[in-house]
C-alpha positions in Angstrom: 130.7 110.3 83.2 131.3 112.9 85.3 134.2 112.8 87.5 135.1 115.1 90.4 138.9 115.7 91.6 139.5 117.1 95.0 142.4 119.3 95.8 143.6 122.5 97.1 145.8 125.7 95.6 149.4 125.2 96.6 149.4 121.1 96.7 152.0 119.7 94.3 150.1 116.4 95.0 147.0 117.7 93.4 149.1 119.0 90.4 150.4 115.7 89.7 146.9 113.7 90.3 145.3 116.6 88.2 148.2 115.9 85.0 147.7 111.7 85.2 143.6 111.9 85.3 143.7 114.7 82.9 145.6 112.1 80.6 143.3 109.7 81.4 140.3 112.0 80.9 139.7 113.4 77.4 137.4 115.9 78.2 139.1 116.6 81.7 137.4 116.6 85.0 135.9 119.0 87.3 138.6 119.8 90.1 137.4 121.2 93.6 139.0 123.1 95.9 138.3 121.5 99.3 139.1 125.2 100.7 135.6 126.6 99.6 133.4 124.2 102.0 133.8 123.2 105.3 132.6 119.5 105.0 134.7 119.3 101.7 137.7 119.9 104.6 136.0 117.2 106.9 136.2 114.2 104.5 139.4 115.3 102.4 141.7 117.5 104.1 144.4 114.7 105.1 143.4 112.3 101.9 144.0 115.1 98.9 144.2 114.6 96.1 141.3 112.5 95.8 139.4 111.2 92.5 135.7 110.9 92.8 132.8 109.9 91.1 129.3 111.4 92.5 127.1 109.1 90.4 128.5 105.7 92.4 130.3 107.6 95.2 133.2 105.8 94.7 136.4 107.5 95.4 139.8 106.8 94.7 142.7 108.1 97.1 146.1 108.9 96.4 148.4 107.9 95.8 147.6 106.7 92.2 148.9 106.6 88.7 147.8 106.1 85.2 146.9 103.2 85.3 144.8 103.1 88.5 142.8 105.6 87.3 142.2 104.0 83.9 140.9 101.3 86.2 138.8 103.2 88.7 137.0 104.8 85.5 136.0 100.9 84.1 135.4 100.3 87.5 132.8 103.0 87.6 131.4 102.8 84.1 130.7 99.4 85.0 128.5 100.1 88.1 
């Protein structure tokens, strides 16, 4: 599974979301920095941090904590 965190340099927010999924997430997850595309700005720049997986396009807004995002990945794996 392959999960995608959205985010931006600077955003205390994101450093929290990135700590609990990155607890959640042995092998970590890919963060992206909405600043380096336009339509990455579009969708998330008043929603950040956001968790999201591109295999099911779910998505999973903050705020969350650990255990919402133990649920969003069964939620996922089950789809």
């Amino acid at each position: 599974m392959r999960l995608m965190l959205f985010g931006t340099s600077g955003c205390h927010l994101c450093e929290q979301a990135e700590i609990i999924v990155n607890a959640c997430v042995p092998d970590g997850v890919e963060t992206v920095d909405i600043a380096e595309q336009e339509q990455w700005q579009e969708l998330y720049a008043l929603r950040i941090p956001v968790l999201y997986d591109p295999e099911t396009k779910q998505e999973l807004g903050w705020p969350f904590d650990q255990v919402e995002v133990e649920d969003f990945i069964d939620r996922v794996a089950c789809m």
